[in-house]
C-alpha positions in Angstrom: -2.4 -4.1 16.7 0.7 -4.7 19.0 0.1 -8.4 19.6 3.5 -9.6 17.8 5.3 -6.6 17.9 6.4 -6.9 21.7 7.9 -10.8 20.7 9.6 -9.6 17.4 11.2 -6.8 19.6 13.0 -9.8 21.4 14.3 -11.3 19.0 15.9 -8.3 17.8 17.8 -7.4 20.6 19.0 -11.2 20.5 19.8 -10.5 17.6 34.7 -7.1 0.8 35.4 -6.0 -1.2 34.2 -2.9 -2.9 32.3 -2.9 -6.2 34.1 -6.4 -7.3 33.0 -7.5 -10.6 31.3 -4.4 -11.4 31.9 -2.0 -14.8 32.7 1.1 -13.3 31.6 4.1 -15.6 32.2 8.0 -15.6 29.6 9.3 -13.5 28.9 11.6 -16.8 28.4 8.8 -19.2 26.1 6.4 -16.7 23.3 6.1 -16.0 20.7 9.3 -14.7 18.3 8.7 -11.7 14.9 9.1 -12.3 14.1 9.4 -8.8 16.1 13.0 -8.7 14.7 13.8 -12.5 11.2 12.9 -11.4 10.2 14.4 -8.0 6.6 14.0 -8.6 4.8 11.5 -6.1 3.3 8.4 -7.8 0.2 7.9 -8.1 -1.1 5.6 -5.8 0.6 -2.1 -3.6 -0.9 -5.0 -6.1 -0.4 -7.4 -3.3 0.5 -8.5 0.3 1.1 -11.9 0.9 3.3 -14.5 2.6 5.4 -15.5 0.3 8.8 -17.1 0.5 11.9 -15.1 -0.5 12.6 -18.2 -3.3 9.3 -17.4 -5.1 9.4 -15.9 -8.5 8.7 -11.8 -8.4 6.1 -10.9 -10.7 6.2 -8.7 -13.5 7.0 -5.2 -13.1 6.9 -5.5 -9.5 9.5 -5.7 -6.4 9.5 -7.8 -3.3 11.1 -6.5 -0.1 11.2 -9.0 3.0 12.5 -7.8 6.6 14.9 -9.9 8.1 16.1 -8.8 11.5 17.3 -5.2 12.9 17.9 -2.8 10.2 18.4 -5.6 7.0 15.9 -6.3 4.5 15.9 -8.1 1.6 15.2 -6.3 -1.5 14.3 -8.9 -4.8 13.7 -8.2 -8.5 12.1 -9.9 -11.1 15.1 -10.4 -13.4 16.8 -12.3 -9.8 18.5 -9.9 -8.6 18.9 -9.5 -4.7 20.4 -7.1 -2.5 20.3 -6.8 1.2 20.5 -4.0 3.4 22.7 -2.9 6.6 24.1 -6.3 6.1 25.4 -7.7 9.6 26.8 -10.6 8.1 24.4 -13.2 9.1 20.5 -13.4 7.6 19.7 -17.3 8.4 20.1 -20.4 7.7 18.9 -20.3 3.9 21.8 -21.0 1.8 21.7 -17.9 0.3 24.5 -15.2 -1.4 22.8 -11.8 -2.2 23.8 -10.2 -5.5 24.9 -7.0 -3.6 24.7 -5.7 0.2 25.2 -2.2 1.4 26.6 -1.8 5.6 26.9 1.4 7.5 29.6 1.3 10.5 27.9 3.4 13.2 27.1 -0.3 14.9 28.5 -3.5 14.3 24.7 -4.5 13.8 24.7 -2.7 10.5 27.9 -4.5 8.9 30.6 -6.9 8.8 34.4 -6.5 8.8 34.3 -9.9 6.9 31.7 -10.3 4.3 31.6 -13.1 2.1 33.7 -13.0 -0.6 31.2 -14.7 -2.9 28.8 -11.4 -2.2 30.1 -9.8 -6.1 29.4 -6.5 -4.6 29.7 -4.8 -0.8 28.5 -1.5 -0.7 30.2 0.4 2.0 28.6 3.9 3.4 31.8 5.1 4.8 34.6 5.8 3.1 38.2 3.9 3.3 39.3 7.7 4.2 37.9 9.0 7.3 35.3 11.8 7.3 35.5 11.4 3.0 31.9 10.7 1.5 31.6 7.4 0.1 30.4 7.9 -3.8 28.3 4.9 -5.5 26.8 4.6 -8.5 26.0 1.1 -9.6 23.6 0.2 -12.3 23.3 -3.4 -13.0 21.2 -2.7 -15.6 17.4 -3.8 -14.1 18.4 -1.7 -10.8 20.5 1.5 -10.4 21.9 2.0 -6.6 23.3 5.3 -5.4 23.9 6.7 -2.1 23.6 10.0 -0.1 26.1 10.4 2.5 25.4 11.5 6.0 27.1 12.3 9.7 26.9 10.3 12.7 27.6 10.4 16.2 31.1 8.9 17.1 33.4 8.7 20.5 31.3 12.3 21.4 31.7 13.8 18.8 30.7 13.9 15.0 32.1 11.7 12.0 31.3 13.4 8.7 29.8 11.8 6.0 30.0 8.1 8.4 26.4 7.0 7.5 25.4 6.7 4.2 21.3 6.2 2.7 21.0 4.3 0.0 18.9 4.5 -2.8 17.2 1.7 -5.4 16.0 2.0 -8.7 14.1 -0.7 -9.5 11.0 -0.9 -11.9 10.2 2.6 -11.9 10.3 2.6 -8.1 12.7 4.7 -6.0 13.1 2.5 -2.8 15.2 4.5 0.5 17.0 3.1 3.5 18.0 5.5 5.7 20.6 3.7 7.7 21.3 5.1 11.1 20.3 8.2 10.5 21.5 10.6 13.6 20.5 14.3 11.8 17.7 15.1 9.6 18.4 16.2 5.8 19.4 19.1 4.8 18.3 21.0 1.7 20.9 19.4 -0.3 20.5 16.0 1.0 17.1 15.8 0.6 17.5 17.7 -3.4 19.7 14.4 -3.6 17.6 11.7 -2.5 14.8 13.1 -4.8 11.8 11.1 -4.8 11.4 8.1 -2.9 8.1 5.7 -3.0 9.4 3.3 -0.6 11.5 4.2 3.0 13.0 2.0 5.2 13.0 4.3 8.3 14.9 3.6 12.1 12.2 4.5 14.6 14.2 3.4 17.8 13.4 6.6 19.3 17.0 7.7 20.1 19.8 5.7 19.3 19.4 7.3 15.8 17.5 10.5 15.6 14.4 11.1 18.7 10.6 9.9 17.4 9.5 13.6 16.7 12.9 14.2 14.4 12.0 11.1 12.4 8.4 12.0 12.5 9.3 15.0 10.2 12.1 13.3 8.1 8.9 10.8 6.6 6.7 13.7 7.0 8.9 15.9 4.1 9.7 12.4 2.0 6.5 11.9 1.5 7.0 8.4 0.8 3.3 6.2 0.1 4.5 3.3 1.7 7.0 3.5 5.1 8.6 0.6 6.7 9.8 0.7 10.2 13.3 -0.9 11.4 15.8 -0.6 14.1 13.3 -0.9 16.9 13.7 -2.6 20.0 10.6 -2.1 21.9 6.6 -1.8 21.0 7.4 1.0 23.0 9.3 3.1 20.7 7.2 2.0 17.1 4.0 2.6 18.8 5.8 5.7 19.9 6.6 6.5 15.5 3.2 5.0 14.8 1.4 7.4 16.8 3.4 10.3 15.9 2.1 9.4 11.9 -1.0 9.3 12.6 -2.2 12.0 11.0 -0.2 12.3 7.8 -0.2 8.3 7.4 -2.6 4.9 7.6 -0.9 2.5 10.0 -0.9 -1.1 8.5 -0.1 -3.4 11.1 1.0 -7.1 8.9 1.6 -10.5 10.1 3.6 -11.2 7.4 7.8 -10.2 6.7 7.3 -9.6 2.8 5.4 -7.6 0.8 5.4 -7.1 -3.2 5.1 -3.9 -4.6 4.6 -2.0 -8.4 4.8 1.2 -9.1 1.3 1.4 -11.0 -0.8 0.7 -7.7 1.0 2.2 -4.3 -1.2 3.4 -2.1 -3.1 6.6 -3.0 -3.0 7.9 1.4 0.7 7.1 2.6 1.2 3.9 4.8 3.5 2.9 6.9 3.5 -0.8 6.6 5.2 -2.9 9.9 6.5 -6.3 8.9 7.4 -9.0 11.0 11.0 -9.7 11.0 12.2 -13.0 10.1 15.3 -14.6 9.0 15.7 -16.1 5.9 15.6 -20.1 6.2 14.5 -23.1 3.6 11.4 -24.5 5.7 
C-alpha cells in the first residue's frame, strides 16, 4: 500500500489582488449555502481514473487533482478552476486558475506575488492583523466561502490567521482545511456545515498531532477524505491507521479523481492521491 507514498514524500519536501473582477454583493442579498442549510450526509464516486487536468469534466460531476504539498486543483464542468494553498508555482503547464485561495502560516501555502492574470486571490488572513478574513464568492456554477481559524505564530497565537475554505460546486460541499493548528469549535464547525469532500493536513504535528486530526474527520463525517501536507509515509500511515475503523483506506496511483454527488461512497474513504504537478506531456 505504501509502495509510492515514501517517493511522493520526497518530492514534497523538495518542493493579488483581492476579489479583482468580482461583483461583490450584500451578504443578505447573495447567495445561501446549501452546505450549512443541508447538514444531512449524502447518500453515498462515478469514477477514478487518470485523466489529465485539460480533459472535459463530465456532467454534473467535479474533478479534483493533487498537485504538490497542500494545493490541489479543483475543476468544474462549466471550466472553472481554482487551486488551493496556492504557493505560486504548480508546473510547467501554461496554466492561470480562475481563482486560488493561500493561508500565511508557511510560505508553502501562498505567495506574496501572485499573478496578476489570477482574476481572483483568495487570502485567509486578513490585511488587518488578528481580523477574520470574510469571503463570499459565487461565480454562479460555484459558491466559495470561508471559515476563519487561529494559528501558531512567533510562540504565541494569531487569531483568525488560517482560514478553511469551502466549495459549492454541483451540489457538493468540498473543505480544505488549511493548516489547521486547533480543532473546531461548536461554532466553527455549525459554519462549515456539511462537507462531502475534505482536504485534510495529516503531517502529524506541524499542524494539529495525528489523534487531533483523527477526530476533526471523525465529527465531519465527510464520505471521501484526501490527505495533504505530509512529509513522510510515516506520518499518513500514522492518519491512515488512526481511520481505520471509522473509514476504508483507498490507496490510488493516480493524482485525480472525478466525483458527483449522486454516487459518493456509501462507508467514508479516505482516498490518497499521488501528487503531481501540472505539466502538458
Amino acid at each position: 500500500m505504501r509502495g509510492w507514498i515514501f517517493g511522493a514524500a520526497l518530492a514534497l519536501v523538495a518542493g493579488a489582488g483581492d476579489e479583482a473582477g468580482a461583483q461583490v454583493q450584500p451578504r443578505a442579498e447573495a447567495r445561501a449555502s446549501h452546505c450549512i442549510a443541508i447538514a444531512d450526509a449524502a447518500p453515498g464516486l462515478q469514477y477514478l481514473h487518470k485523466a489529465s487536468f485539460r480533459d472535459p469534466v463530465p456532467e454534473y460531476s467535479v474533478r479534483i487533482s493533487y498537485v504538490a504539498h497542500s494545493a490541489y486543483l479543483i475543476q468544474t464542468r462549466g471550466g472553472l478552476s481554482v487551486v488551493t494553498d496556492y504557493p505560486g508555482f504548480i508546473g510547467s503547464a501554461d496554466f492561470i486558475p480562475d481563482v486560488v485561495t493561500m493561508n500565511h502560516a508557511h510560505s508553502s501555502h501562498f505567495t506574496p506575488v501572485p499573478d496578476p492574470a489570477i482574476p481572483h486571490v483568495l487570502r485567509g488572513w486578513s490585511e488587518t492583523f488578528g481580523q477574520p478574513a470574510d469571503h463570499h464568492l459565487d461565480l454562479g456554477e460555484m459558491l466559495i466561502r470561508n471559515v476563519p481559524t487561529d494559528i501558531r505564530s512567533m510562540g504565541g497565537v494569531e487569531e483568525n490567521g488560517n482560514s478553511i475554505f469551502i466549495f459549492e460546486v454541483e451540489g457538493l460541499c468540498i473543505g480544505h482545511l488549511g493548516h489547521l493548528h486547533h480543532e473546531p469549535n461548536d461554532d466553527q464547525y455549525a459554519a462549515i456545515g456539511r462537507l462531502d469532500v475534505v482536504m485534510v493536513p495529516v503531517d502529524g504535528g506541524m499542524t494539529l498531532d495525528t489523534a487531533s486530526m483523527v477526530r476533526v474527520v471523525s465529527r465531519l463525517k465527510s464520505r471521501v477524505v484526501l490527505p495533504m501536507h505530509w512529509f513522510s509515509g510515516a506520518s499518513l500511515g500514522w492518519f491512515l491507521d488512526g481511520v481505520a475503523d471509522e473509514f476504508d483506506v483507498d490507496v490510488r496511483d493516480a493524482s485525480s479523481l472525478t466525483l458527483s454527488l449522486r454516487d459518493l461512497p456509501q462507508r467514508r474513504t479516505v482516498i490518497v492521491l499521488r501528487p503531481d504537478w501540472l505539466r502538458d506531456d
